[in-house]
C-alpha positions in Angstrom: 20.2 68.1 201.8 16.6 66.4 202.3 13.3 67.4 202.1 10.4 65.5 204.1 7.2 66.7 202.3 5.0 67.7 204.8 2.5 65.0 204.1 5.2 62.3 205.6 6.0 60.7 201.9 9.8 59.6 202.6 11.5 61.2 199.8 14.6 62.9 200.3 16.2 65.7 197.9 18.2 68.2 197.4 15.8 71.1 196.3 12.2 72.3 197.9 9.2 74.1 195.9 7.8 77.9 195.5 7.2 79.8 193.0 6.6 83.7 192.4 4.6 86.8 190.8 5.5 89.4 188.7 4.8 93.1 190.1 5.6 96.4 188.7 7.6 99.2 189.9 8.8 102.8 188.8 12.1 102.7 187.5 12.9 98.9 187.5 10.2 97.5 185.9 9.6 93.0 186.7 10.4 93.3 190.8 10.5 91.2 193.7 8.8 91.3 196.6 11.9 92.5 198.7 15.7 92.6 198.0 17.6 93.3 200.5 21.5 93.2 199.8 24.7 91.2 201.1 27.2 93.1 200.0 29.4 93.0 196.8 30.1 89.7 195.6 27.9 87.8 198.2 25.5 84.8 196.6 24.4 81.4 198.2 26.0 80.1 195.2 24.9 77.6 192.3 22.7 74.3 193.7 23.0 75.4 196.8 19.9 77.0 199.2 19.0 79.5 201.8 17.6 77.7 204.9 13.6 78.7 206.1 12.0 78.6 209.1 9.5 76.8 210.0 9.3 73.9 208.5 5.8 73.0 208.3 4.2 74.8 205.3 0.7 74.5 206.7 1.5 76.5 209.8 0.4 80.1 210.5 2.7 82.5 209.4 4.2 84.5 212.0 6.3 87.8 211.7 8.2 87.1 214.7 9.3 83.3 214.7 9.5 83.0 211.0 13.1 83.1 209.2 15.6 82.9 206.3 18.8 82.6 206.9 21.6 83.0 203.9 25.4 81.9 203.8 27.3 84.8 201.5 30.6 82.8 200.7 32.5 86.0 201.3 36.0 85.4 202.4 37.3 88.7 203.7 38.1 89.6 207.0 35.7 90.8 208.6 32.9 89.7 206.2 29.0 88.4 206.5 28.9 84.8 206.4 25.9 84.0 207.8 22.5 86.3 208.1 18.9 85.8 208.8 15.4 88.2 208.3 12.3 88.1 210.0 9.3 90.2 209.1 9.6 87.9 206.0 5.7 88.5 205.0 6.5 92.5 204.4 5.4 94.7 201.4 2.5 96.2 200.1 -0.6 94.0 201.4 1.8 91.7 203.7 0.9 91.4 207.0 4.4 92.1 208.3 5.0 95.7 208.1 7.2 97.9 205.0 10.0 95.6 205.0 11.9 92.6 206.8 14.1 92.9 209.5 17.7 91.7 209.8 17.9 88.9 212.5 21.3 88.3 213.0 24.1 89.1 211.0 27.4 87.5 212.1 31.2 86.7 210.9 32.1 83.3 211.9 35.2 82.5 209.6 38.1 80.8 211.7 40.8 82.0 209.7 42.3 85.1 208.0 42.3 83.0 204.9 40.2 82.4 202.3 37.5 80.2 203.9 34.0 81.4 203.5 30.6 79.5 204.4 30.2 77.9 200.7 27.5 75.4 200.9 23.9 75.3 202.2 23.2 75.7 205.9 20.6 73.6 207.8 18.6 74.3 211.0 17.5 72.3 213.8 13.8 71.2 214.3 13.1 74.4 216.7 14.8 76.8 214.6 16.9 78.1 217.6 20.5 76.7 216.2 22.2 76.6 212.7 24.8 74.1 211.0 26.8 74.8 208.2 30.4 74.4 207.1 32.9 76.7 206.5 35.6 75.2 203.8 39.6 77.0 203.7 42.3 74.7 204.3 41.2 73.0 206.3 37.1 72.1 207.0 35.0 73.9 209.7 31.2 72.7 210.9 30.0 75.3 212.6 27.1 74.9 214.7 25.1 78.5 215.9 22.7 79.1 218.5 21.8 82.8 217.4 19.9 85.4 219.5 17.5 87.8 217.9 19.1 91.1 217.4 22.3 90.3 217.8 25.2 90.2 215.4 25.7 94.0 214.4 24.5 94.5 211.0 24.8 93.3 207.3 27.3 96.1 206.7 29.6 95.8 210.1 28.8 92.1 211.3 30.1 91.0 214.4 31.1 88.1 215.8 28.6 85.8 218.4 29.4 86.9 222.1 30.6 83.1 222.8 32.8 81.2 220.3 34.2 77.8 221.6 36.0 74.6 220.2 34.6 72.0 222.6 31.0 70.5 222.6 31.1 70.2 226.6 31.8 74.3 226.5 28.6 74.5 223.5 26.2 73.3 226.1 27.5 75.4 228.9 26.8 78.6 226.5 23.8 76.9 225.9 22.5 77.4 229.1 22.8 81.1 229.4 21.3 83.8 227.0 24.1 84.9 224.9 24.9 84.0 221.1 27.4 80.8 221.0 29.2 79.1 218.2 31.3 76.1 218.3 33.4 75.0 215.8 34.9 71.8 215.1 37.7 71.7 212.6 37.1 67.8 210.4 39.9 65.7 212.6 41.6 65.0 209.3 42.1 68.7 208.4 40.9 68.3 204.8 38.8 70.7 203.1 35.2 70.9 202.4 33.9 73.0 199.7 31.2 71.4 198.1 29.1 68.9 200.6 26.2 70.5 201.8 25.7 68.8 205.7 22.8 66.4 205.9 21.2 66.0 209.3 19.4 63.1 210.5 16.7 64.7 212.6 16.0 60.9 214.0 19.1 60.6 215.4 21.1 63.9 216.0 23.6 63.2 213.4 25.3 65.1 211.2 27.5 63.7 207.6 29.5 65.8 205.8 31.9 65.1 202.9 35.1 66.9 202.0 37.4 67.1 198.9 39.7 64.3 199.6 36.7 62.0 199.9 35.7 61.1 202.9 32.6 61.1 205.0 32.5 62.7 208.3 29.5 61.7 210.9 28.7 64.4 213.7 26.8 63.0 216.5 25.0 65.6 219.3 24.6 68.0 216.7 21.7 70.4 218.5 20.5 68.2 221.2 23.9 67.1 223.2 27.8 67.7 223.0 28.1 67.8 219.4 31.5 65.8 218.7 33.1 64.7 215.4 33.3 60.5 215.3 36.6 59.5 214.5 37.1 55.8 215.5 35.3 52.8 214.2 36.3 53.5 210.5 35.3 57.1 210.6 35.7 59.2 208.6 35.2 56.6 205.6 36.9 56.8 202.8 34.6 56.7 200.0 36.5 57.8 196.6 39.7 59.2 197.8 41.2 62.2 195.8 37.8 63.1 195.1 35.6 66.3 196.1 32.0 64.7 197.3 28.9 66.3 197.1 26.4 66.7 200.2 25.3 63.2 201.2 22.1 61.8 201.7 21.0 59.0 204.4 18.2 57.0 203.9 16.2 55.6 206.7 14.8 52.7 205.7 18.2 51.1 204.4 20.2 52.7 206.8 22.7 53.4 204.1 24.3 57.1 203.5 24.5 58.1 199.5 26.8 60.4 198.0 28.5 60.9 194.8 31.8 62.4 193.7 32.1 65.3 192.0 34.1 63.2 189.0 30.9 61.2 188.5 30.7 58.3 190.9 27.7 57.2 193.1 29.2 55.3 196.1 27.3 54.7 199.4 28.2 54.0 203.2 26.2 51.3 205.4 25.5 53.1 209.0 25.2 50.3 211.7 22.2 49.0 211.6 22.2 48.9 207.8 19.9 46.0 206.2 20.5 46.6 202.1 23.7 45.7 200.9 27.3 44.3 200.9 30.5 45.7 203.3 33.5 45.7 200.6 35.2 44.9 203.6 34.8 44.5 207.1 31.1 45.3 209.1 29.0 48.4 208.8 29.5 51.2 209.2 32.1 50.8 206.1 31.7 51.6 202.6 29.4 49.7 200.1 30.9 47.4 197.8 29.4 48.9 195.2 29.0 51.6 192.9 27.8 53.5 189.9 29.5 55.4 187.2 27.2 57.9 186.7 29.6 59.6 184.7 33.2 59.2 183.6 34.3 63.2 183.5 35.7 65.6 186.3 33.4 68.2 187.3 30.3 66.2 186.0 28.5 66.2 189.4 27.6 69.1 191.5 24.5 68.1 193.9 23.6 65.3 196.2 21.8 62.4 195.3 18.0 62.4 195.6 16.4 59.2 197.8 12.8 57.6 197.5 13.2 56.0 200.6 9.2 54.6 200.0 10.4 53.0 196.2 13.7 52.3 197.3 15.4 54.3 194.6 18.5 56.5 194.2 18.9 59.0 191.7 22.0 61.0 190.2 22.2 64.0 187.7 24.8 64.7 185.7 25.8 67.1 182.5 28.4 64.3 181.6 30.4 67.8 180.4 30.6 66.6 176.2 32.0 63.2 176.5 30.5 61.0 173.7 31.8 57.1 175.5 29.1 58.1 178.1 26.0 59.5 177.1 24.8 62.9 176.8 23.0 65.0 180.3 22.4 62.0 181.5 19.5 60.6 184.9 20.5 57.7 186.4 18.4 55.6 188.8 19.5 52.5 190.8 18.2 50.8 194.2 19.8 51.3 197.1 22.5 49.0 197.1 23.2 50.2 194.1 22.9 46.8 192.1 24.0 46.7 188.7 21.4 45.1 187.5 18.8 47.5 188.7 20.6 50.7 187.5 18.6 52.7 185.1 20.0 55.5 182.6 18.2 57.7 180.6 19.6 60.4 178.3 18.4 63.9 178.1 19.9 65.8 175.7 23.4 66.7 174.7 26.1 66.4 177.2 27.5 69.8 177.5 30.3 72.3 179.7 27.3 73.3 181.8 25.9 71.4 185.0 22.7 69.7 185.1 21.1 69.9 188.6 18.6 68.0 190.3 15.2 67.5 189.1 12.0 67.4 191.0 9.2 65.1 191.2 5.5 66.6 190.5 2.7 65.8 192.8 1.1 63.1 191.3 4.5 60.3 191.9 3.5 61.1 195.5 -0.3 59.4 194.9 1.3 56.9 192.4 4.7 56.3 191.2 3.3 55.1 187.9 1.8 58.4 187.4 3.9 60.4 188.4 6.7 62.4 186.7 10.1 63.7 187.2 11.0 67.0 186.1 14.7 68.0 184.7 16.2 71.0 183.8 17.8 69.4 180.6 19.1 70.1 177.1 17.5 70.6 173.9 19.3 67.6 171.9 17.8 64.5 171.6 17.4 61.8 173.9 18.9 58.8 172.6 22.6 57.1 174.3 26.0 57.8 173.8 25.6 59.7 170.0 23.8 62.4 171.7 27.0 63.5 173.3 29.0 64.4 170.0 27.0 67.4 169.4 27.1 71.0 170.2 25.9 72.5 173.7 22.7 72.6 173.6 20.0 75.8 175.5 18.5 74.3 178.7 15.0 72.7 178.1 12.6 71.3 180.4 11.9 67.5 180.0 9.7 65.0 181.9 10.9 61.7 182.7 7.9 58.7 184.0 8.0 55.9 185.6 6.8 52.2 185.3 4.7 50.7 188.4 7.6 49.4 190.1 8.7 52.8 190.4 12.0 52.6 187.7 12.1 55.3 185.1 10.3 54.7 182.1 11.1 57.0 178.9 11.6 60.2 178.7 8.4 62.1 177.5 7.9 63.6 174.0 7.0 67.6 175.5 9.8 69.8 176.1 9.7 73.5 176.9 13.0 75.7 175.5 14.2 78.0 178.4 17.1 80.3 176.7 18.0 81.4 173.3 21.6 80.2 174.2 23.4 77.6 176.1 23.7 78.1 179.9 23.4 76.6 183.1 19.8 75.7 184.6 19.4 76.3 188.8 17.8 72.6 190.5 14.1 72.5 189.7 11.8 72.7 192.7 7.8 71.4 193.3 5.3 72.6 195.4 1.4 71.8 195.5 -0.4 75.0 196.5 -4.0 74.2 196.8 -5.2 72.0 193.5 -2.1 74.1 191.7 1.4 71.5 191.3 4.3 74.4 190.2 7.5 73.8 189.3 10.4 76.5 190.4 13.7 77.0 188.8 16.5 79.5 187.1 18.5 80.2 184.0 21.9 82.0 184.3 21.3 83.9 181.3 19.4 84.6 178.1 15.8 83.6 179.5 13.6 82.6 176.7 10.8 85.1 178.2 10.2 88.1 176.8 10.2 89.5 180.3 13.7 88.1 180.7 15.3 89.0 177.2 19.1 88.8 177.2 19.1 88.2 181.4 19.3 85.5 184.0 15.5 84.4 184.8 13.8 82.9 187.6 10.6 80.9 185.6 7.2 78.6 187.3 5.8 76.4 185.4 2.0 74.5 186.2 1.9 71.1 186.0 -1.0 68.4 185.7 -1.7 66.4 188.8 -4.0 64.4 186.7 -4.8 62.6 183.3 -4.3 64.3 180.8 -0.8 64.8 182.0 -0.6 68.0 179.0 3.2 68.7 179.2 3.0 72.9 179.9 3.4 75.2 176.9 5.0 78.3 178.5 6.4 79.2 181.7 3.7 80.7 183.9 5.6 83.3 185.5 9.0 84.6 185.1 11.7 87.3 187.1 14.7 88.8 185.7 17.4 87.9 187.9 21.3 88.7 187.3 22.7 86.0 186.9 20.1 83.4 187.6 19.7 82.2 191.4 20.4 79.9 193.5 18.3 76.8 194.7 15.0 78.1 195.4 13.3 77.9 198.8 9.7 78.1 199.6 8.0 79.0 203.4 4.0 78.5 202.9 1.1 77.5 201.5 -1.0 80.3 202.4 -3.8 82.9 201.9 -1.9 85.6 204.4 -0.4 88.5 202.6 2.8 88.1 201.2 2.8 84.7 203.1 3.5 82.2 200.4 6.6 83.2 198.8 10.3 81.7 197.5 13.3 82.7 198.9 16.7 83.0 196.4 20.5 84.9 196.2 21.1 85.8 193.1 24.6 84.6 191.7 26.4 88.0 190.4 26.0 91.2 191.8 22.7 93.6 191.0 22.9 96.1 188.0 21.1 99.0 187.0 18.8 97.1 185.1 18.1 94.7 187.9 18.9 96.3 191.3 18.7 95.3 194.5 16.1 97.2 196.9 17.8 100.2 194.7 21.3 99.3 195.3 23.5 98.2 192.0 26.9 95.9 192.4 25.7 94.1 195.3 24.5 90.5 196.1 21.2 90.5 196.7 18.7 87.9 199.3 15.1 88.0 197.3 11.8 87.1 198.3 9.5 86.7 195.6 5.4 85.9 196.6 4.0 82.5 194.9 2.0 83.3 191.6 -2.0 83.1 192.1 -1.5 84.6 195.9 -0.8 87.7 195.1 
């Protein structure tokens, strides 16, 4: 997924900012703003995000236009795959009402196996239509044009009143007033479990890998007869055999970025492409060159991020304990990917646990040589391939800068330790609030705060936006959360009640210690208000 800050700076990435407050209430102590549950076993799932509308964060907030919407990767028959709430800004001194409203809340699975709606969903500029992918044996991109109310309920789902397999048949639905789905099975039947879809809001285009490892390119996606592309070398075949990650496409180079799963960075030139080298053939084809960003299976889960302004392309990976490649490892390169420009830095032990993406603070906006990128890393030392031998290591924010020409620097002497044991850290997400630059992410379990003890933890930390560039001592705010959370959303910047906020699932069901609106055992959609708006 990208995200366009709203000040136009052309950087692309697969987390956004918010942040959160603590607040107290009888019998469950730290509490969200609202939880409102998905059922057993329902979570957006690790790195990925619920979706928020609108998309300008300066905009008045509105009860009625407003929305979250939440995949659930349930699988059952019958189940919630896809729901959204309005009313978002509700809750003591909100200016929505008691509590948020439900919607939509639909099943949309194609099969009576077990597909379910895995990875991130994304939303077209006006909000009116979704598109996300459903992943069994075969991949689905489904593509919603939801109506307020409709849906049944979170319990008893139902299904949109139109379903079709045709784009011509889409934008005949279109026309009329009912709910309408269309989906598209990928033409070459392969799955897709872990590619979040990337849309192009420039050109109406939709890419999507799946887990043989090819790219798929959608074209008509919400403004015409959406249709999958499958002549002129689509879909590509990037790393074949291999599950790819959501993909990225960059603008200014006209190239598409994704990596593998297994720890390659490859990308596609789109016609029109002017940075890089076919490895065979004309664009659009696959680059003739790569990146081993790692050398293990399972080493990558999100997409790349994209500085479409410095021309850079960055990859994360836990490099999973292999000590011939390095330890958690950030690697940089242009985009063509040129050897000779590719940049890795080591952040701690390599380890069984992911490392997701980082986020860049507010000052690399104003100037790159300034500015900072934030990781989610591990407490050894930074320093090559020896790093790797050791023991997993608790997750530990670091702070990587950057020399004028925008390539990473060193990684900074601060650190911050987030658990008392090793576990796996959610992608870290920035927002500038005012003259306040926050930094947003999760730990699966043991959070270092004493508010947190043994649990998952949802933490904000405040960051400089000018020299000094102090490294922060302490989290700023923290949440209890079982399990830790997904990718963290945010919806404004704003002095409205209840009106700048975060939006997260958590990733195991609620408990007694931590319930959901009151409800144990159940997967849980949280709103949390930023810190200092309360």
């Amino acid at each position: 997924m990208r995200v366009e800050r709203s000040d136009g700076d052309d950087t692309f990435s697969s987390e956004f900012g918010h942040r959160h407050h603590r607040v107290s209430d009888a019998g469950e102590g730290f509490q969200r703003d609202w939880g409102i549950s998905l059922g057993p076993g329902a979570t957006v799932g690790e790195g990925m995000s619920p979706a928020k509308f609108t998309f300008d964060i300066n905009a008045a907030p509105s009860c009625a236009n407003d929305y979250v919407v939440f995949n659930t990767r349930l699988t059952g028959a019958g189940s919630l795959n896809i729901v959204g709430f309005n009313n978002l800004y509700a809750g003591a001194g909100g200016i929505c009402g008691a509590a948020p409203s439900v919607l939509f809340a639909y099943h949309t699975k194609t099969d009576a196996g077990a597909s379910g709606t895995f990875t991130s969903p994304t939303l077209s500029f006006d909000g009116t239509q979704i598109a996300y992918t459903e992943s069994g044996v075969a991949g689905v991109l489904h593509i919603l044009r939801w109506k307020p109310g409709d849906g049944g309920t979170i319990a008893l789902p139902q299904q949109p009143t139109t379903r079709v397999t045709l784009g011509a048949d889409y934008v005949t639905c279109k026309a009329t007033t009912t709910s309408c789905l269309l989906s598209l099975v990928f033409g070459n039947a392969a799955a897709s479990s872990s590619s979040e879809p990337f849309y192009d809001f420039d050109t109406d285009i939709l890419y999507v890998g799946d887990d043989s490892g090819n790219l798929h390119k959608f074209t008509g996606v919400f403004f015409g007869a959406p249709v999958e592309v499958t002549t002129g070398g689509w879909p590509i075949a990037v790393h074949s055999g291999h599950v790819l990650t959501g993909p990225v496409a960059d603008n200014t180079s006209r190239n598409i970025f994704v990596s593998d799963v297994d720890g390659t960075l490859s990308y596609v030139r789109e016609v029109g492409s002017t940075v890089g080298a076919c490895g065979a053939g004309v664009p659009p084809c696959l680059g003739s060159t790569r990146v081993a960003v790692s050398g293990n299976a399972g080493s990558i889960t999100d997409a790349p991020i994209v500085d479409s302004t410095q021309g850079r392309v960055f990859a994360f990976t836990g490099n999973h304990t292999n000590a011939g490649s390095g330890g958690a490892n950030v690697v940089q390169a242009d985009t063509a990917l040129s050897a000779a420009s590719v940049t890795r830095l080591d952040v701690g032990t390599g380890r069984t646990f992911h490392l997701h993406d980082g986020a860049f603070d507010d000052a690399y906006f104003s100037n790159v040589a300034t500015g900072h990128l934030y990781v989610c890393a591990n407490s050894g030392a930074n320093f090559g391939a020896s790093s790797a031998a050791g023991a997993n290591n608790h997750p530990t924010l670091k702070r990587i800068s950057f020399n004028s020409d925008g390539t990473m620097a060193v990684v900074d002497a601060g650190t911050l330790l987030l658990t008392t044991a090793p576990t796996t850290c959610s992608p870290v997400t920035e927002i500038l609030n005012g003259t306040t630059d926050r930094m947003f992410f999760s730990v699966q379990a043991t959070g270092s705060p004493a508010a947190c003890a043994a649990f998952g933890c949802v933490m904000s930390v405040s960051v400089p936006t000018t020299n000094p560039f102090t490294f922060p001592a302490a989290a700023a705010a923290e949440l209890p959360e079982s399990g830790g959370t997904s990718a963290i959303v945010i919806d404004n910047v704003s002095g409205a009640g209840q009106a700048s906020s975060i939006y997260f699932s958590i990733l195991l069901n609620s408990t007694a210690a931590h319930r959901c609106g009151g409800t144990n055992g159940v997967g849980c959609a949280v709103k949390a208000t930023q810190s200092a708006l309360n």
